[in-house]
VOGU-464611 format. One record per residue (C-alpha): residue number from 1; residue in one letter; x, y, z. Coordinates in steps of 0.25 Angstrom, whole numbers, padded with zeros to 4 digits, always signed. Each point is the difference from the previous one (the first is absolute). Example, Ala and Ser with C-alpha at 12.3 -4.5 7.8 and 13.67 -1.06 7.14 Angstrom:
<nr: 1&rest: a&X: +0049&Y: -0018&Z: +0031>
<nr: 2&rest: s&X: +0006&Y: +0014&Z: -0002>
% end
This chain:
<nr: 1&rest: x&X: -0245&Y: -0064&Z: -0124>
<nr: 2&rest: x&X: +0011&Y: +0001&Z: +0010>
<nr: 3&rest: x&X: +0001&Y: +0016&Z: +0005>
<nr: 4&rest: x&X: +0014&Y: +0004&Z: +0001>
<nr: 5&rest: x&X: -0002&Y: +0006&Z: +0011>
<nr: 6&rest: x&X: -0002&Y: -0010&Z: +0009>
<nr: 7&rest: x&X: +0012&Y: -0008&Z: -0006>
<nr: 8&rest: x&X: +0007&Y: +0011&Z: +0003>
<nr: 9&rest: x&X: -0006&Y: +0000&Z: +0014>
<nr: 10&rest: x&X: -0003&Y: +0017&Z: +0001>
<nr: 11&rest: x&X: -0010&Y: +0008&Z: -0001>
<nr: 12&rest: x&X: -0005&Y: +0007&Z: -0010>
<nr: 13&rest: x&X: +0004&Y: +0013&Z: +0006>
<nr: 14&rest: x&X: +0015&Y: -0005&Z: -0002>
<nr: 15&rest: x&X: +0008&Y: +0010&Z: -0008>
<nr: 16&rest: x&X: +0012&Y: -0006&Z: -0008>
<nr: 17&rest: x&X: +0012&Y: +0001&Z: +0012>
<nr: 18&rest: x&X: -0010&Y: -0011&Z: +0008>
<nr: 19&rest: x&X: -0005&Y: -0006&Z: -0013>
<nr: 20&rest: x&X: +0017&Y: -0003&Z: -0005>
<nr: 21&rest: x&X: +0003&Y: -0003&Z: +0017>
<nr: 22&rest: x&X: -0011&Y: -0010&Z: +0001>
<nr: 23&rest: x&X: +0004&Y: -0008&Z: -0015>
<nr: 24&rest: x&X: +0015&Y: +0002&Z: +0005>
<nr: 25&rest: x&X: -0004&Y: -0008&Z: +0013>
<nr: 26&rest: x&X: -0010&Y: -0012&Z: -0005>
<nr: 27&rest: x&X: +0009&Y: -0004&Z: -0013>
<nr: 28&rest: x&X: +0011&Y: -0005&Z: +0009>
<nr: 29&rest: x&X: -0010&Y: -0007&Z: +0008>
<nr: 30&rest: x&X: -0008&Y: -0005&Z: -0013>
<nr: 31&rest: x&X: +0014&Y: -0004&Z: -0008>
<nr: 32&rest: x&X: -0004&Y: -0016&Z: -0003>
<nr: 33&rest: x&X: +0017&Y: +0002&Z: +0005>
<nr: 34&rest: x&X: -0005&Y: +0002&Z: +0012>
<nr: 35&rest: x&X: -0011&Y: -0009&Z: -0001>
<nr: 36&rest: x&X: -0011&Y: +0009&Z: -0004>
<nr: 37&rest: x&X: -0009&Y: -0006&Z: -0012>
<nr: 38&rest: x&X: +0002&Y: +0004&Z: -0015>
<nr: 39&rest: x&X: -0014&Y: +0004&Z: -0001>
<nr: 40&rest: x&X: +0000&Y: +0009&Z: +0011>
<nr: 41&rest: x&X: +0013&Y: +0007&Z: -0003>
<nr: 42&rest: x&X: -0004&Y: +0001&Z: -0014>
<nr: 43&rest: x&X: -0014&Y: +0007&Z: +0004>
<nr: 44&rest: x&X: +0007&Y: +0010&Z: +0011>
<nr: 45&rest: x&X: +0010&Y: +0005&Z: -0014>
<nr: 46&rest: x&X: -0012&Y: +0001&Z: -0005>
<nr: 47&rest: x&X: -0007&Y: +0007&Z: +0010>
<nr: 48&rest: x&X: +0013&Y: +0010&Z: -0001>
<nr: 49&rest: x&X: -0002&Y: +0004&Z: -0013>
<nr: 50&rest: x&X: -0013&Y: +0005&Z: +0001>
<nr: 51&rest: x&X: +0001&Y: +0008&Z: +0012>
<nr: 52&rest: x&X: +0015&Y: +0006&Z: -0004>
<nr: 53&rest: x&X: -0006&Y: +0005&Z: -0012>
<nr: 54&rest: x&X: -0008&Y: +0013&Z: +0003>
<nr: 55&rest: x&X: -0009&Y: -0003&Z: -0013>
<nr: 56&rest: x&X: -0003&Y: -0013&Z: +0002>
<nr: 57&rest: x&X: -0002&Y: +0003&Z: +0016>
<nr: 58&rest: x&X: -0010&Y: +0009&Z: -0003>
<nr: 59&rest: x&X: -0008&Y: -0008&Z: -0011>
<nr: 60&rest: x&X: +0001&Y: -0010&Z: +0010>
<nr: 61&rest: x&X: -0006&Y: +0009&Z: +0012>
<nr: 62&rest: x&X: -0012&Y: +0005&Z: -0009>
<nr: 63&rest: x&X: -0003&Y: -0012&Z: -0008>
<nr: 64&rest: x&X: +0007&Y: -0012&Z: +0006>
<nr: 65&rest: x&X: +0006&Y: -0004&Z: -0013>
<nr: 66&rest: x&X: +0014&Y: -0004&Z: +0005>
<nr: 67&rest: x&X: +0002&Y: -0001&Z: -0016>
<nr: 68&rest: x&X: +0006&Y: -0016&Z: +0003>
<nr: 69&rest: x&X: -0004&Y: -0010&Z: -0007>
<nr: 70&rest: x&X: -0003&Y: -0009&Z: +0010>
<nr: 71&rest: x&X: -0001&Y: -0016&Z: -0010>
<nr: 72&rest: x&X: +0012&Y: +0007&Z: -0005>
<nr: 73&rest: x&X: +0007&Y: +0001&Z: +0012>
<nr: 74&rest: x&X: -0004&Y: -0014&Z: +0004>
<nr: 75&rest: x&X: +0003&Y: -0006&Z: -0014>
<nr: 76&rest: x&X: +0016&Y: +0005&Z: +0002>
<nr: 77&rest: x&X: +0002&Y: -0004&Z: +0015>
<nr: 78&rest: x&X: -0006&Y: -0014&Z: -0006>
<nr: 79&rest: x&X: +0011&Y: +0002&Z: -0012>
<nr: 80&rest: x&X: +0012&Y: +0003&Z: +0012>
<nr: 81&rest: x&X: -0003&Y: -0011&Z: +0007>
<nr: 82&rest: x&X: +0002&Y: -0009&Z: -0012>
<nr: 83&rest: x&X: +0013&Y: +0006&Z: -0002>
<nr: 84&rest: x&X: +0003&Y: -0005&Z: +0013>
<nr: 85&rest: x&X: -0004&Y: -0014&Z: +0000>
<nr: 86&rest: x&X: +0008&Y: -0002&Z: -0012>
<nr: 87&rest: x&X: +0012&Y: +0008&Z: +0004>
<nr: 88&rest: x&X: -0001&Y: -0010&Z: +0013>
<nr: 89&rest: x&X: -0001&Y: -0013&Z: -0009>
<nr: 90&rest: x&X: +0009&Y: +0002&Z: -0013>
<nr: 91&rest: x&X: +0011&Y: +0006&Z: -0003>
<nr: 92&rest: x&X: -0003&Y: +0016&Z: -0002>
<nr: 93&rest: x&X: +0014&Y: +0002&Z: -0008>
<nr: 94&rest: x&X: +0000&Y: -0011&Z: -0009>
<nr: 95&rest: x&X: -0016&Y: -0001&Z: -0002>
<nr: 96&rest: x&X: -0010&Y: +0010&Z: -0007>
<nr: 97&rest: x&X: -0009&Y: +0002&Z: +0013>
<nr: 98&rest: x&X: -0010&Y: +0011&Z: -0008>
<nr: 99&rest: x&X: -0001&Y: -0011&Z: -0010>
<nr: 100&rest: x&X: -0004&Y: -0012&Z: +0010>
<nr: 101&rest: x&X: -0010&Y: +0010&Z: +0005>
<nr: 102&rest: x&X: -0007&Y: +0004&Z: -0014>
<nr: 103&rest: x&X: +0001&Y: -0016&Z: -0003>
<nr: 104&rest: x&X: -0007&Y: -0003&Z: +0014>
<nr: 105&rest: x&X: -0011&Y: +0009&Z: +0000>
<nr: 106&rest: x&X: -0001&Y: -0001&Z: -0014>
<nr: 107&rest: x&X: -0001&Y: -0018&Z: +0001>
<nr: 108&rest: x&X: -0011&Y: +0005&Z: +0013>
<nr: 109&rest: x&X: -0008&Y: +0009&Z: -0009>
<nr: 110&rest: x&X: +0000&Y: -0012&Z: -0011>
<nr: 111&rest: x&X: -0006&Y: -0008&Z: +0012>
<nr: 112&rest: x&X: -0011&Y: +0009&Z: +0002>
<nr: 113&rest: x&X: -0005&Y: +0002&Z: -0013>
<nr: 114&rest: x&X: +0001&Y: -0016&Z: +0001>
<nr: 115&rest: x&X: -0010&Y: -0001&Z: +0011>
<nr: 116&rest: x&X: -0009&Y: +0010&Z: -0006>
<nr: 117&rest: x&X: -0002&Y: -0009&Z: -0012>
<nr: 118&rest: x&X: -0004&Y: -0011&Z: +0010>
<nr: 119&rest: x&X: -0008&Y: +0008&Z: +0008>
<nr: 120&rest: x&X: -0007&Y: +0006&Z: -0013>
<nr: 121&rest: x&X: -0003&Y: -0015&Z: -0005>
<nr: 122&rest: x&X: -0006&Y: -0002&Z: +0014>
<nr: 123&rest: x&X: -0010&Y: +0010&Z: -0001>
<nr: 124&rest: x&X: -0003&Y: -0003&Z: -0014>
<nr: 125&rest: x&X: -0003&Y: -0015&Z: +0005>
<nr: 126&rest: x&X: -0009&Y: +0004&Z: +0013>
<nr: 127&rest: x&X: -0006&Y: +0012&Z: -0009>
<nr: 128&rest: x&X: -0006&Y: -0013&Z: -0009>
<nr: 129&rest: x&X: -0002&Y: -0009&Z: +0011>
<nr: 130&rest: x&X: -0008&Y: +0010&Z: +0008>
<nr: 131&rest: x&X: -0010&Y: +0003&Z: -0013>
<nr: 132&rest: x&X: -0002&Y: -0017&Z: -0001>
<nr: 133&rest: x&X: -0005&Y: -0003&Z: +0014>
<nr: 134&rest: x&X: -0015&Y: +0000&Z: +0004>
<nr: 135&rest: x&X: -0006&Y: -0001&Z: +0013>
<nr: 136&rest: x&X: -0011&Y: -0009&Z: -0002>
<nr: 137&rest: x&X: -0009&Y: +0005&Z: +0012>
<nr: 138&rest: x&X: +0002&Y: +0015&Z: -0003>
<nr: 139&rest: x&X: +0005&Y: +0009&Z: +0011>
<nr: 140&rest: x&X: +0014&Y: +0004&Z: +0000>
<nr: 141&rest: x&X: +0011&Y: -0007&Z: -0007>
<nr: 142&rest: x&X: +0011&Y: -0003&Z: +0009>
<nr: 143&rest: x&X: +0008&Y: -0009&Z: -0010>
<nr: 144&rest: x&X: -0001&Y: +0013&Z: -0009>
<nr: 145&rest: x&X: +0003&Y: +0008&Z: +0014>
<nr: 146&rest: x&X: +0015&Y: -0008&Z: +0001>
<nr: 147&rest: x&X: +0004&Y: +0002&Z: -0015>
<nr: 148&rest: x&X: -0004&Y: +0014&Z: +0003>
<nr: 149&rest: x&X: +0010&Y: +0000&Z: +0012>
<nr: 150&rest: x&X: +0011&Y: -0007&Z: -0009>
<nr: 151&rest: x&X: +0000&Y: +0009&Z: -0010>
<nr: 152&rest: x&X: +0001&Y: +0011&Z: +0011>
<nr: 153&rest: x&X: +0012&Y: -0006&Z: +0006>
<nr: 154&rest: x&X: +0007&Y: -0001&Z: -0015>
<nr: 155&rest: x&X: -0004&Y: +0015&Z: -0002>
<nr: 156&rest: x&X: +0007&Y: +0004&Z: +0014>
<nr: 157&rest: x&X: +0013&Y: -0009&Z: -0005>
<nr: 158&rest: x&X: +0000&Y: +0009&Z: -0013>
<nr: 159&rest: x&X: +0000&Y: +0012&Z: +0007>
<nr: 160&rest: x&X: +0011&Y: -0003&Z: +0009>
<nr: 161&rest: x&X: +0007&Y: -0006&Z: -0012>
<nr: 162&rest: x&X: -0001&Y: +0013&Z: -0009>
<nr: 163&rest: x&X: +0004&Y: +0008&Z: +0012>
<nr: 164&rest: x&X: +0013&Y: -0008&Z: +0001>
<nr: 165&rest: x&X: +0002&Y: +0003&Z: -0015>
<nr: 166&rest: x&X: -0001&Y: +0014&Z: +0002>
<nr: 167&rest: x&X: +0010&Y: +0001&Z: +0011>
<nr: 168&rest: x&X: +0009&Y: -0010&Z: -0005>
<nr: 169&rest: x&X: +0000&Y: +0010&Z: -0013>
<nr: 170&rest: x&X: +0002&Y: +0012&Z: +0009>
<nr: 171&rest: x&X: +0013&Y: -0009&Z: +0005>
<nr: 172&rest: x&X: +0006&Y: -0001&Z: -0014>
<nr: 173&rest: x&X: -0004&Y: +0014&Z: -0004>
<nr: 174&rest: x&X: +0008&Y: +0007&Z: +0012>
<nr: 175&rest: x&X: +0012&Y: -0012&Z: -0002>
<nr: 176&rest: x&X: +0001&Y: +0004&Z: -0016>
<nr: 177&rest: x&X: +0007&Y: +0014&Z: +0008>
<nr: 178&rest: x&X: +0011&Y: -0009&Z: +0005>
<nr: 179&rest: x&X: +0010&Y: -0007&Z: -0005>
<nr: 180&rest: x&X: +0011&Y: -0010&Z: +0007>
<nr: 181&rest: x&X: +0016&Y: +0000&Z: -0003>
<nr: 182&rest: x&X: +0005&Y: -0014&Z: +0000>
<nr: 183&rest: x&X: +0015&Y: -0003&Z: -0001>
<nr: 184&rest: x&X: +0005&Y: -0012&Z: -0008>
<nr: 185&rest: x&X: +0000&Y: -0013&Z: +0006>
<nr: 186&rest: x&X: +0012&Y: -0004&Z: +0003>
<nr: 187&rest: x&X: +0009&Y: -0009&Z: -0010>
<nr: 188&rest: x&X: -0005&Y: -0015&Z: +0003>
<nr: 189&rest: x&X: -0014&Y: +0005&Z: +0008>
<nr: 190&rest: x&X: -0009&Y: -0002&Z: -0013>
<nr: 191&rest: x&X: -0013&Y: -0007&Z: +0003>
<nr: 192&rest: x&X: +0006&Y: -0001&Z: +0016>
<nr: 193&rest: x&X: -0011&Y: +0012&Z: +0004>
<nr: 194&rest: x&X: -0011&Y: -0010&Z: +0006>
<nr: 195&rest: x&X: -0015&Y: +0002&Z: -0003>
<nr: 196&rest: x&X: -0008&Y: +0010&Z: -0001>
<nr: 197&rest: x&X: -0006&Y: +0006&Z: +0012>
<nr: 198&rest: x&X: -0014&Y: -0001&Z: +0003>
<nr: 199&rest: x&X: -0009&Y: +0009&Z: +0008>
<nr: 200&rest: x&X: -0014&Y: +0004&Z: -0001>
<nr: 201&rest: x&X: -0007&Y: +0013&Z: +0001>
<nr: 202&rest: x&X: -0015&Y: -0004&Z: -0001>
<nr: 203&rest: x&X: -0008&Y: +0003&Z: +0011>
<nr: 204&rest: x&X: +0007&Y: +0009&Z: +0008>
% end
């Protein structure tokens, strides 16, 4: 969990003249403008809003709860960063980008439950495999011992997969509270917009 505090850079003595003095002085720095990151200028507001807030300050100071939900957090600066690959690829007053985004993530989400299916047939392969081999000589089974390992290494894939899912589904549910304003294409410019823009969120 990242301490506000220290995004902040003042102790935690600070009252709120230092506290709105010290915010005041690293967002100019951390303005991706001004070549800061989006990331780090998005965790600095963050950091401001808790210690600016007498209430939350001082649930923070007894509890440490700064009350942010950080996969949240980390879900919408993903859902920004969409925006602005496709904003640099198509044409953001002619083109739908919240819809591109939904369809992309959506498509990506489609692809994961894909790959769980596969990964599910694996295990259900190995899990059969495993039960037919025989060693012979006794002693340890080490052909059972690689199934064993391959059937690990699907159930690992399916965790990171279903974790994908959860955030790409936190990305739509914070896109649904957006909409995009498109003009009408000019008179001739039908079907002239170019292809969809593709980008991948997986991973990060």
């Amino acid at each position: 969990m990242s301490d506000p505090y220290e995004d902040l850079g003042v102790a935690r003595n600070a009252d709120a003249k230092v506290i709105k003095r010290a915010y005041r002085k690293r967002v100019m720095k951390e303005h991706p403008d001004r070549g800061g990151s989006e990331e780090g200028f998005k965790r600095l507001q963050l950091a401001y809003d808790v210690l600016s807030d007498p209430e939350r300050k001082d649930k923070y100071d007894r509890t440490g709860d700064s009350g942010i939900d950080y996969a949240a957090q980390k879900a919408f600066a993903e859902l920004a960063s969409m925006f602005v690959q496709l904003a640099e690829q198509c044409d953001p007053d002619h083109q739908d980008l919240k819809a591109l985004v939904v369809q992309n993530v959506s498509q990506q989400i489609e692809q994961c439950r894909h790959k769980i299916a596969q990964n599910n047939k694996i295990i259900a392969k190995m899990e059969r495999a495993a039960k037919r081999v025989r060693r012979k000589s006794g002693g340890e089974n080490l052909v059972e011992g690689f199934f064993r390992s391959h059937i690990l290494v699907a159930q690992n894939a399916i965790a990171r997969l279903e974790a994908e899912i959860a955030r790409g589904g936190m990305i739509l549910k914070l896109a649904e509270d957006y909409e995009w304003l498109v003009d009408k294409a000019p008179i001739g410019a039908h079907g002239q917009l170019g292809p969809m823009a593709q980008f991948h969120w997986q991973g990060r």
